[in-house]
C-alpha positions as CSV (number, residue, x, y, z in Angstrom):
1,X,19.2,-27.2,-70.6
2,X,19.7,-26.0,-74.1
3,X,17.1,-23.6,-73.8
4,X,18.6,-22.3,-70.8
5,X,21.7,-21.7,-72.8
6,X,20.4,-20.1,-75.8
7,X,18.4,-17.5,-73.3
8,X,21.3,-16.8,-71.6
9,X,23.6,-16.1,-74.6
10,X,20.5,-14.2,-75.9
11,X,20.3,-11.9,-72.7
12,X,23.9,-11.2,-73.0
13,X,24.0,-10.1,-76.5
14,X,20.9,-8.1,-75.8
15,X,22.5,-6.8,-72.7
16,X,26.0,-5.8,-75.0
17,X,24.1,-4.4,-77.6
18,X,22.4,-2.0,-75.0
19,X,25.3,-0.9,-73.6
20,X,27.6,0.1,-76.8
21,X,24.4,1.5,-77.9
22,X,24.7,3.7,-74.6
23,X,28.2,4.4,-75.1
24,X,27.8,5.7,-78.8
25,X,25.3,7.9,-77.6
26,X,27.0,9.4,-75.1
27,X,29.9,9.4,-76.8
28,X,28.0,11.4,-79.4
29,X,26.3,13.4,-76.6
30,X,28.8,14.1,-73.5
31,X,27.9,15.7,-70.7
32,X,24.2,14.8,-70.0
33,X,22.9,13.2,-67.0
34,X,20.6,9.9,-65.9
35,X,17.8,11.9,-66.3
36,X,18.3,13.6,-69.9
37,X,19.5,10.6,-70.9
38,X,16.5,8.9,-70.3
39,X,14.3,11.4,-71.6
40,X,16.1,11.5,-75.1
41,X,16.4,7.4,-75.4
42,X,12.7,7.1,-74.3
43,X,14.2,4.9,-71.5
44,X,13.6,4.5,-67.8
45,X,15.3,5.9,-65.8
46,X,16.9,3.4,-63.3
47,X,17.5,1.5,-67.0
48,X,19.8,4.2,-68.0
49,X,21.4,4.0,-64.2
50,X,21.9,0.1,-64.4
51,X,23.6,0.4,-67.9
52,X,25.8,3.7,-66.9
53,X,26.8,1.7,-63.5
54,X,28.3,-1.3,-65.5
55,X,29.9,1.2,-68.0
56,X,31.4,3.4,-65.4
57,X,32.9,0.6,-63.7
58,X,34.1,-1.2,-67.0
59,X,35.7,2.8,-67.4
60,X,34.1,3.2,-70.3
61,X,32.3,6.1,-69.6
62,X,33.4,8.6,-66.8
63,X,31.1,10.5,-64.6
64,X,32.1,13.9,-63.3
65,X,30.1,15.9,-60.0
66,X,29.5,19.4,-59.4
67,X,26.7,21.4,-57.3
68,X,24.0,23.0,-58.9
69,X,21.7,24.8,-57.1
70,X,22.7,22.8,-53.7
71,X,22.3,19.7,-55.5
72,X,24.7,17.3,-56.8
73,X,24.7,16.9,-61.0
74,X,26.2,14.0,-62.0
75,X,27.3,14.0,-65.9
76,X,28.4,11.3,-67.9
77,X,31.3,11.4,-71.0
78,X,32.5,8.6,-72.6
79,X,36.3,7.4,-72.3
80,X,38.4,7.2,-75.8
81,X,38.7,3.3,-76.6
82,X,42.9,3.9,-77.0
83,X,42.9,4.0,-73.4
84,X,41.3,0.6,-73.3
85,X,43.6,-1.3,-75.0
86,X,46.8,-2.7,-73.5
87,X,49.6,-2.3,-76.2
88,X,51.9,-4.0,-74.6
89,X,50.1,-7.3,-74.3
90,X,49.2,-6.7,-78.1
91,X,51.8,-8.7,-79.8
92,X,51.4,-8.0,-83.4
93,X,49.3,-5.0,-83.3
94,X,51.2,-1.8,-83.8
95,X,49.9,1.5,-81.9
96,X,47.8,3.4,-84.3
97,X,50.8,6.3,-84.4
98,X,53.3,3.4,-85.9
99,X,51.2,2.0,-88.1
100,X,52.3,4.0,-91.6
């Protein structure tokens, strides 16, 4: 059983570590799709789709459509991390414009 647990807390780190590698390199590189992405990362591409599925739906990264050539391009961009973070339930954590 302790095995088990170590794997899993293993497979999740592994798992995190993927994706805010993802992120920072879209962050770094916006606009690309599945398939430059995995072209530049060396990756797979339905590895690149698993990751960007989770992200997109965390909102972390936001994917925008539009037709090329009768076909739909999607494009991912990552999402600043202010809008992540819920002030409000921050109780002694000052926006980043009131800190002095």
């Amino acid at each position: 059983m302790f095995k088990l647990k170590v794997a899993n807390q293993v497979r999740s780190k592994r798992a995190f570590e993927t994706r805010w590698f993802l992120y920072e390199f879209i962050h770094k590189n916006p606009g690309l799709t599945i398939y430059a992405l995995s072209k530049r990362l060396n990756w797979t591409t339905g590895k690149v789709e698993h990751y960007m599925k989770k992200l997109v739906k965390e909102g972390i990264v936001k994917d925008s459509q539009e037709i090329v050539n009768g076909r739909v391009k999607k494009a991912y961009q990552s999402t600043p991390f202010g809008e992540h973070i819920n002030w409000d339930e921050m109780k002694h954590t000052k926006k980043p414009e009131e800190v002095k």
